[in-house]
C-alpha positions in Angstrom: 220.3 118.8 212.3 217.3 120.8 214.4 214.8 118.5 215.7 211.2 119.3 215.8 209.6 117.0 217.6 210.8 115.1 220.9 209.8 112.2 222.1 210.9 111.6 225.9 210.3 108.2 227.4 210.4 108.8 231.7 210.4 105.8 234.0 210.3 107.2 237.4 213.9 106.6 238.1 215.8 108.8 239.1 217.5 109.1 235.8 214.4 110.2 234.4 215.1 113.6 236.1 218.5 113.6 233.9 216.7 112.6 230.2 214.0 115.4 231.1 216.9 117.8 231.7 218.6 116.8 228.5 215.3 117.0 226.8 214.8 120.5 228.1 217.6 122.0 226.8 217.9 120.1 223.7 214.3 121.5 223.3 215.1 125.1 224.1 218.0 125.3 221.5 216.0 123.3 218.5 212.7 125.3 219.3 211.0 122.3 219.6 208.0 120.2 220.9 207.8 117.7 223.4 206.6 114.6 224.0 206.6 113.2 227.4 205.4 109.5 227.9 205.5 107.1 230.7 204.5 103.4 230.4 203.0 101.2 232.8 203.6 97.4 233.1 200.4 95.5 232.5 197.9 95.0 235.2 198.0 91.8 237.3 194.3 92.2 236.8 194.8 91.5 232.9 197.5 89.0 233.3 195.3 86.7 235.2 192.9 84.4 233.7 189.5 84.5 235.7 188.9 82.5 238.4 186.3 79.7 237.8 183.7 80.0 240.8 183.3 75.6 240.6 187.1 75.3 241.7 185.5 76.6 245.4 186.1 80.1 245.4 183.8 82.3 246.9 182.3 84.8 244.2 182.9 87.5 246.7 186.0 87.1 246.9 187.3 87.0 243.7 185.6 90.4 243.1 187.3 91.9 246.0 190.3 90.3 244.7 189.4 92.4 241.3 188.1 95.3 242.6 191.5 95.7 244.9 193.5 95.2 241.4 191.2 97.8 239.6 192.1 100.1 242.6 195.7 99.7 242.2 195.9 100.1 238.8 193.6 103.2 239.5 196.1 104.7 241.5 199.5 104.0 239.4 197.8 105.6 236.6 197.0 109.0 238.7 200.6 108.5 239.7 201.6 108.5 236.8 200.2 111.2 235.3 200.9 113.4 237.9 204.3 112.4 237.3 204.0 113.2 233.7 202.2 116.2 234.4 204.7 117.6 236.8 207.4 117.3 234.0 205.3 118.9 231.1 204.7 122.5 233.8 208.7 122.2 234.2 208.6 122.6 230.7 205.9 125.0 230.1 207.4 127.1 232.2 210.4 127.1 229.8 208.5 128.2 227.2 209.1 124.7 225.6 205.4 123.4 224.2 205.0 119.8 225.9 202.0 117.4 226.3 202.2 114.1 227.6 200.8 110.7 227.0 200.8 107.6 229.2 200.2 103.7 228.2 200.3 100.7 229.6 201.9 97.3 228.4 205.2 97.1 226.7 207.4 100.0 226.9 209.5 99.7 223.9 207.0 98.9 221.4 204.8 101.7 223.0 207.7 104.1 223.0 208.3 102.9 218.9 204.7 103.3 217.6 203.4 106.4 219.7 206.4 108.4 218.6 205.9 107.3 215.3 202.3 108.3 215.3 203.3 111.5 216.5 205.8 112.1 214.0 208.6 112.7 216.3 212.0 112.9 214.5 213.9 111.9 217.8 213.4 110.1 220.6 215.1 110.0 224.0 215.1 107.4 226.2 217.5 106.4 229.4 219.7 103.4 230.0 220.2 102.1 233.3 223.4 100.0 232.7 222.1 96.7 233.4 224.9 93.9 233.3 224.8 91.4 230.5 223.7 88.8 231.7 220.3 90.8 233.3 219.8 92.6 229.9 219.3 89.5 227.9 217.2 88.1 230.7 215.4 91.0 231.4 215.6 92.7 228.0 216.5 96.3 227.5 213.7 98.8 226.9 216.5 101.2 225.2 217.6 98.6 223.3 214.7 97.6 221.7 213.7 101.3 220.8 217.3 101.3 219.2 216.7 98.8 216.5 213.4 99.5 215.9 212.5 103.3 216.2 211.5 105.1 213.0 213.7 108.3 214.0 217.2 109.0 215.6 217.6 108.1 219.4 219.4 109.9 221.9 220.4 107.6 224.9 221.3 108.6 228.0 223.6 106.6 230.5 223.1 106.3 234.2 
């Protein structure tokens, strides 16, 4: 089966250098485009209700509070696609046609509907190995993209 269309899922890891190499070469043999997409967890900014100014806070400082937030978010997101970025020349270089795509919120279900929007026809994503107990706790990003992707997966282990 050739695929056309990969989508790669990177976490910053240092098993993301691994999946990318896999992608790579999987990409190389099948002639094929790739996807490279990295997801950011949701901003403490968001997650946080506002702060009402009558419970004594000083309006100042709640938007320094914000604006420090904004900032940081700011900056992960350059990270990130730098990050992204840095991957999609490796691959460009390869002769391998890549763009990239970064989101923020819930990996898995990201991963699942971007790829799908894209009309990937497999995606690759890594698996850290967490131990039982922490994966049901914590929930496995892998996992979920598993059981609910549209298109094969290719998983790779730590």
């Amino acid at each position: 089966m050739a695929f056309q269309k990969i989508f790669v899922a990177l976490d910053g890891s240092q098993l993301s250098e691994l999946v990318f190499r896999q992608s790579l070469d999987l990409a190389q043999s099948n002639q094929a485009e790739l996807m490279l997409f990295h997801c950011l967890p949701v901003s403490l900014g968001e997650a946080i209700l506002p702060i009402p100014v009558e419970l004594g806070m000083y309006p100042e400082l709640v938007q320094e509070t914000y604006d420090s937030q904004q900032h940081r978010h700011d900056d992960q997101q350059a990270m990130a696609i730098a990050f992204l970025k840095k991957y999609q020349d490796q691959a460009l270089q390869a002769h391998v046609k890549a763009s990239y795509q970064c989101a923020e919120g819930e990996a898995g279900t990201h991963i699942c509907q971007i790829a799908k929007n894209w009309g990937a026809d497999l995606i690759i994503v890594g698996r850290r190995g967490m131990a039982a107990l922490a994966e049901i706790l914590l929930g496995s990003i892998s996992n979920h993209v598993m059981h609910h992707a549209h298109c094969s997966v290719l998983v790779i282990h730590n």
